[in-house]
C-alpha positions in Angstrom: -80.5 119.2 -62.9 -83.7 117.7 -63.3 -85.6 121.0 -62.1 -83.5 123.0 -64.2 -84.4 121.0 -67.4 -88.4 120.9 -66.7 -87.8 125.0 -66.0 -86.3 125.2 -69.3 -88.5 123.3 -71.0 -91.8 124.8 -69.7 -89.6 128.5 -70.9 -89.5 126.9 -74.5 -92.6 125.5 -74.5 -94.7 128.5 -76.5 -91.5 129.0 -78.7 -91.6 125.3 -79.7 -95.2 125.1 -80.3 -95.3 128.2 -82.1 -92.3 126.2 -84.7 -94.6 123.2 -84.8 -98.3 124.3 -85.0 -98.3 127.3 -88.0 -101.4 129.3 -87.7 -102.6 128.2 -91.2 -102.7 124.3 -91.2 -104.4 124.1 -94.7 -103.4 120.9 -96.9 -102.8 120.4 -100.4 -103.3 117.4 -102.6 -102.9 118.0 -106.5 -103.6 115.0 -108.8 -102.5 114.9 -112.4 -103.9 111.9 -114.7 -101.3 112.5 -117.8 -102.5 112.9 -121.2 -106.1 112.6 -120.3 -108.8 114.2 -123.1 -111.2 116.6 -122.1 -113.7 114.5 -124.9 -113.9 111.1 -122.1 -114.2 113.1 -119.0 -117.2 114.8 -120.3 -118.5 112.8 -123.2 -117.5 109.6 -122.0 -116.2 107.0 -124.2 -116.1 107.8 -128.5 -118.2 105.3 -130.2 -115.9 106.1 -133.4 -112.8 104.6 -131.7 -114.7 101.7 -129.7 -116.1 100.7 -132.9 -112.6 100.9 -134.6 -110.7 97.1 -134.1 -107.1 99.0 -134.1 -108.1 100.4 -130.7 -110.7 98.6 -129.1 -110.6 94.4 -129.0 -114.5 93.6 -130.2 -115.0 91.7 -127.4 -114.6 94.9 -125.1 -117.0 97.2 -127.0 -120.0 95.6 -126.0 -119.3 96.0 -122.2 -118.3 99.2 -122.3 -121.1 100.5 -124.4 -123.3 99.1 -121.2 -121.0 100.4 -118.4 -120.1 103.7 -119.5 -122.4 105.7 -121.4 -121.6 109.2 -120.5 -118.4 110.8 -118.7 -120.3 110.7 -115.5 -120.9 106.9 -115.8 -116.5 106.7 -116.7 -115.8 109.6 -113.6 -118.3 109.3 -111.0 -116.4 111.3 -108.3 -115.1 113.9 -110.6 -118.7 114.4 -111.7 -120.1 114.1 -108.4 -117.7 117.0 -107.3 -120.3 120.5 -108.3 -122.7 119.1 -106.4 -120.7 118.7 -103.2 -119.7 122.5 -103.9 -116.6 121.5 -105.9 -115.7 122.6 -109.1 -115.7 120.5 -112.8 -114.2 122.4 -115.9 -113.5 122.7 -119.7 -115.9 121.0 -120.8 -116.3 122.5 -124.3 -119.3 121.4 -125.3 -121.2 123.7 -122.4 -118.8 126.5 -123.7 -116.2 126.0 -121.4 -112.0 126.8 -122.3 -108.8 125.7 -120.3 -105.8 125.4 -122.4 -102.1 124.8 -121.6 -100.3 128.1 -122.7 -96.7 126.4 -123.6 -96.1 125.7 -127.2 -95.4 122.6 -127.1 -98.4 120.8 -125.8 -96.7 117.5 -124.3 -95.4 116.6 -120.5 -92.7 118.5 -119.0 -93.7 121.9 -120.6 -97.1 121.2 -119.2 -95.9 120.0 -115.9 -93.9 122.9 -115.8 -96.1 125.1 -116.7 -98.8 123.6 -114.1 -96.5 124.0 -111.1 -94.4 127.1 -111.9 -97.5 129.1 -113.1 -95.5 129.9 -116.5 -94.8 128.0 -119.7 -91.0 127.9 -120.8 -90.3 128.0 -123.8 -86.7 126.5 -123.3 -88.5 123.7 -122.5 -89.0 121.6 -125.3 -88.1 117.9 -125.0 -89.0 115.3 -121.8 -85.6 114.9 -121.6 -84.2 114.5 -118.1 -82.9 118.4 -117.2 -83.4 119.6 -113.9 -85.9 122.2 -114.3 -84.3 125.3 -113.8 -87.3 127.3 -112.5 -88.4 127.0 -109.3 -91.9 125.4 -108.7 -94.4 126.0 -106.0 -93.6 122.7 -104.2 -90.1 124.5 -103.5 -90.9 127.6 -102.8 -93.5 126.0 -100.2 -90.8 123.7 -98.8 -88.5 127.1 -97.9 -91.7 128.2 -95.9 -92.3 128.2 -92.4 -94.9 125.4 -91.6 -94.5 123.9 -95.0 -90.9 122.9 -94.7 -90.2 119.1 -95.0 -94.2 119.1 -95.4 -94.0 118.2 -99.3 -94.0 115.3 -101.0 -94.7 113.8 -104.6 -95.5 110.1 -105.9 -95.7 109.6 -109.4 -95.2 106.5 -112.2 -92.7 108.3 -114.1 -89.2 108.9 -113.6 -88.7 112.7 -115.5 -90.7 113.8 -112.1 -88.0 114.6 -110.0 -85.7 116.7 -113.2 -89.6 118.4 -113.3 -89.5 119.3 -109.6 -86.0 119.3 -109.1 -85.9 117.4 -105.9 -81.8 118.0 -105.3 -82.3 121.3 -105.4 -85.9 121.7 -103.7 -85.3 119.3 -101.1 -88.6 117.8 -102.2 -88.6 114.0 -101.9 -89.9 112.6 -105.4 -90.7 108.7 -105.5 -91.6 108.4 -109.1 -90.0 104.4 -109.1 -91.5 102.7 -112.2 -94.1 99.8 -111.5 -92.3 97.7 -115.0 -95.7 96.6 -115.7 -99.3 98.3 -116.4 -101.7 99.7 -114.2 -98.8 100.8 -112.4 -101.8 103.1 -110.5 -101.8 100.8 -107.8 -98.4 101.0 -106.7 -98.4 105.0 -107.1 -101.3 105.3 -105.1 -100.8 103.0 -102.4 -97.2 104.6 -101.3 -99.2 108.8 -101.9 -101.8 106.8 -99.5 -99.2 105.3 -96.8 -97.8 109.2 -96.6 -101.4 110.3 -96.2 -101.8 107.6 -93.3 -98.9 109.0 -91.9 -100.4 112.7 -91.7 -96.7 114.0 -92.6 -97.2 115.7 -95.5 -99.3 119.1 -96.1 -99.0 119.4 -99.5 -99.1 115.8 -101.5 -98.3 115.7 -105.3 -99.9 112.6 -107.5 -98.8 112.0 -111.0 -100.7 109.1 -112.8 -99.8 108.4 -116.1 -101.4 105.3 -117.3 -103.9 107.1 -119.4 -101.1 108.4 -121.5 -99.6 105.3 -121.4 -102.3 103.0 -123.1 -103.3 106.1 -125.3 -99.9 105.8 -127.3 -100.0 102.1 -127.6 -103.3 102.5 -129.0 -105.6 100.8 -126.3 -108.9 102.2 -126.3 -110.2 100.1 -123.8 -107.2 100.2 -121.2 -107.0 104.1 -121.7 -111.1 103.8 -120.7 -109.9 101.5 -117.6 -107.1 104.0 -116.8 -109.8 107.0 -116.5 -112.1 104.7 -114.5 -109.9 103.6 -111.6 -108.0 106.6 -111.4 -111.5 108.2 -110.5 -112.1 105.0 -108.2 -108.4 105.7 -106.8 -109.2 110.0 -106.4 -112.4 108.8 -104.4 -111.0 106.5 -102.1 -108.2 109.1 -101.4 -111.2 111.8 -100.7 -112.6 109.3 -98.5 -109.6 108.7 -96.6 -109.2 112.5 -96.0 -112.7 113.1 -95.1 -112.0 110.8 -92.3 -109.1 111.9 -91.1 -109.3 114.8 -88.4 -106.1 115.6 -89.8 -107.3 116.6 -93.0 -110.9 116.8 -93.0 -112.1 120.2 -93.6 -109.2 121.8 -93.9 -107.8 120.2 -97.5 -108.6 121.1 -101.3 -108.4 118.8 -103.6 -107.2 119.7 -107.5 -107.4 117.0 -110.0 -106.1 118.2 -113.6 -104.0 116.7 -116.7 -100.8 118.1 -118.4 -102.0 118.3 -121.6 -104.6 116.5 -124.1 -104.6 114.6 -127.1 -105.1 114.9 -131.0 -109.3 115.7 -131.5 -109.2 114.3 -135.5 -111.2 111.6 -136.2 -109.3 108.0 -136.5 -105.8 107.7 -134.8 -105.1 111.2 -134.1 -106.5 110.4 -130.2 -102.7 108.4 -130.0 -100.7 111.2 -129.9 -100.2 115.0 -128.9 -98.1 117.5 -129.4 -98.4 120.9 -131.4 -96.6 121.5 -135.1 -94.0 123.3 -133.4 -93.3 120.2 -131.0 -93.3 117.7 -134.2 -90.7 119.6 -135.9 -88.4 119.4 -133.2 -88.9 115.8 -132.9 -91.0 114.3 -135.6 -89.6 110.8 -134.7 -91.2 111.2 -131.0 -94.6 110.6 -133.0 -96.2 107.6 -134.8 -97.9 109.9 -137.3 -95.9 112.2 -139.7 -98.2 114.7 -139.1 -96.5 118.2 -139.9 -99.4 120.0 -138.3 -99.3 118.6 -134.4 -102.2 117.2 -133.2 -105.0 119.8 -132.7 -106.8 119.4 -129.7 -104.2 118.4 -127.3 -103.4 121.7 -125.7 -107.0 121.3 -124.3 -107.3 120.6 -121.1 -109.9 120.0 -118.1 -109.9 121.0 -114.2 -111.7 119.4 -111.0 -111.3 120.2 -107.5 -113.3 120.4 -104.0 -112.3 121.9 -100.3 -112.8 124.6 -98.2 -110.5 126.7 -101.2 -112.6 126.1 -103.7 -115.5 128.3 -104.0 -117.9 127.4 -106.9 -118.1 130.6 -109.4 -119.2 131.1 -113.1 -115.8 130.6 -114.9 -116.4 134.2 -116.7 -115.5 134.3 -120.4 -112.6 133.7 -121.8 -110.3 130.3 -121.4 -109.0 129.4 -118.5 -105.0 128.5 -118.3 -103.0 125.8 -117.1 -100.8 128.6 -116.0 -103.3 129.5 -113.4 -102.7 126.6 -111.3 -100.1 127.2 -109.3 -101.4 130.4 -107.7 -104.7 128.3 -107.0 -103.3 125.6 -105.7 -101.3 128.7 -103.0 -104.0 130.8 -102.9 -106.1 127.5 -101.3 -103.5 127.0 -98.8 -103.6 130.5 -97.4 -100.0 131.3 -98.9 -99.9 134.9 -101.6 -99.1 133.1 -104.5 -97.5 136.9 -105.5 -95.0 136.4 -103.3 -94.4 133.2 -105.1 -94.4 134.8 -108.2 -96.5 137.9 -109.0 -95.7 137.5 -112.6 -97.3 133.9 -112.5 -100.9 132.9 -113.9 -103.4 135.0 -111.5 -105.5 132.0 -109.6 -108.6 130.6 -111.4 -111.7 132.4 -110.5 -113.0 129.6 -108.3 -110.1 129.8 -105.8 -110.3 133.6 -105.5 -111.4 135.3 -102.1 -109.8 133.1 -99.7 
């Protein structure tokens, strides 16, 4: 008997290691740090709202003026990325557009929008629905060598209606810290999974930045940025020394929407006209004409997808994400959905 089951397994042997070994082991990690300005991660911090007391204590506005002068100062690694042939975007003050293409410029429609490739308009609330279009997380988990491969972490507890986890099959730990930075707890369980080398594709949603931005803290929304950054480069550094993952993982760090760009405490909120009408009581200012600004977003990333490239002209969409994030991993993100957000110029000609 014992012959027979060596025999049988040596027969199985390719077959089985053909299941377990897919030709194209590239890895995924996509980072989202919710409600996160453009106007910080390039400028660095606004000396209007650090020298305004309703935002920023008095006592912290000296230290930060010293610490963090420019975006680069706030974002080290994120600005450290083009130089290690990575990829740093929408800065708007070099001339460069990304924008969220949903209407309503708040979370779920940009989290939808960001891993379906395609803004809803349905979509218009945060409200726990499971999403009823399919993201790339699930059509990845139906894939051969991606199957049971995808996971997401995140602080807030609409992420698995987003992703639709019953459905997809795609396990969402998005428990809630119940007290701020809840960073820490977010990114130690994403970096226990990574430890464990299970996962190919590894979602991160951090949403202190949003968090302290609607309670009106400068200075913790300046702290959020800063060790998110601190947390993205630790989580690079793990990857870079893991066999595993080295060389064959890209990196894409974005946001799901922006804030309000007026001067005083328009920075609080987001959300476009359309969005306030439908819920004016969501927002702390009766503002019947949104919050211009927030539908602007920003876009870093690094790996061997990412191929540094002139963005062209034109703005760049949150709706491009999704095929970029597939078209990194080897996968045709047509196949996925040819009608989707074609991938953004610096993930093209894998």
């Amino acid at each position: 008997m014992r012959a027979f089951l060596m025999a049988l397994l040596v027969l199985l042997a390719p077959a089985l290691a053909r299941a377990e070994a897919p030709a194209n082991d590239q890895r995924l990690i996509l980072v989202t740090m919710d409600g996160t300005r453009w106007q910080e991660v390039f400028r660095g911090p606004d000396a209007a709202l650090l020298a305004d007391k309703r935002f920023t204590h008095p006592d912290m506005k000296d230290a930060i003026e010293k610490s963090w002068k420019r975006g680069a100062d706030l974002m080290p690694f994120l600005h450290s990325l083009p130089a290690r042939g990575g990829v740093l975007t929408g800065n708007r003050d070099a001339g460069q557009c990304m924008a969220v293409t949903n209407a309503m410029w708040f979370s779920y429609p940009g989290y939808n929008e960001i891993f379906t490739g395609r803004a809803d308009p349905a979509i218009t609330s945060n409200d726990k629905i499971p999403n009823r279009n399919t993201t790339f997380f699930e059509w990845l988990n139906r894939r051969p060598g991606f199957a049971g491969q995808v996971r997401g972490y995140g602080n807030w507890d609409v992420f698995p209606f987003i992703i639709n986890d019953k459905r997809s099959g795609v396990p969402v730990n998005a428990e809630l810290g119940g007290a701020y930075p809840t960073e820490t707890s977010v990114m130690r369980r994403a970096m226990d999974a990574l430890r464990e080398k299970g996962p190919r594709v590894l979602y991160i949603g951090l949403g202190d930045t949003d968090e302290f931005a609607h309670m009106g803290h400068y200075e913790h929304y300046l702290e959020a940025i800063n060790r998110d950054d601190d947390f993205i480069a630790e989580l690079w550094r793990m990857v870079e020394a893991d066999p595993a993952w080295r060389g064959k993982t890209t990196l894409i760090v974005t946001t799901d929407h922006g804030r309000g760009a007026a001067p005083g405490a328009a920075w609080t909120e987001h959300g476009s006209a359309e969005s306030v009408r439908l819920d004016p009581a969501g927002f702390t200012i009766a503002d019947p004409a949104g919050f211009p600004g927030s539908d602007q977003i920003w876009l870093a990333a690094i790996g061997p997808g990412v191929h540094a490239a002139a963005p062209g002209s034109g703005c760049l969409t949150q709706s491009q994400i999704a095929a970029s994030a597939l078209t990194a991993l080897g996968e045709d993100w047509r196949a996925f959905d040819a009608g989707a957000g074609a991938p953004l110029p610096f993930f093209v000609g894998r």
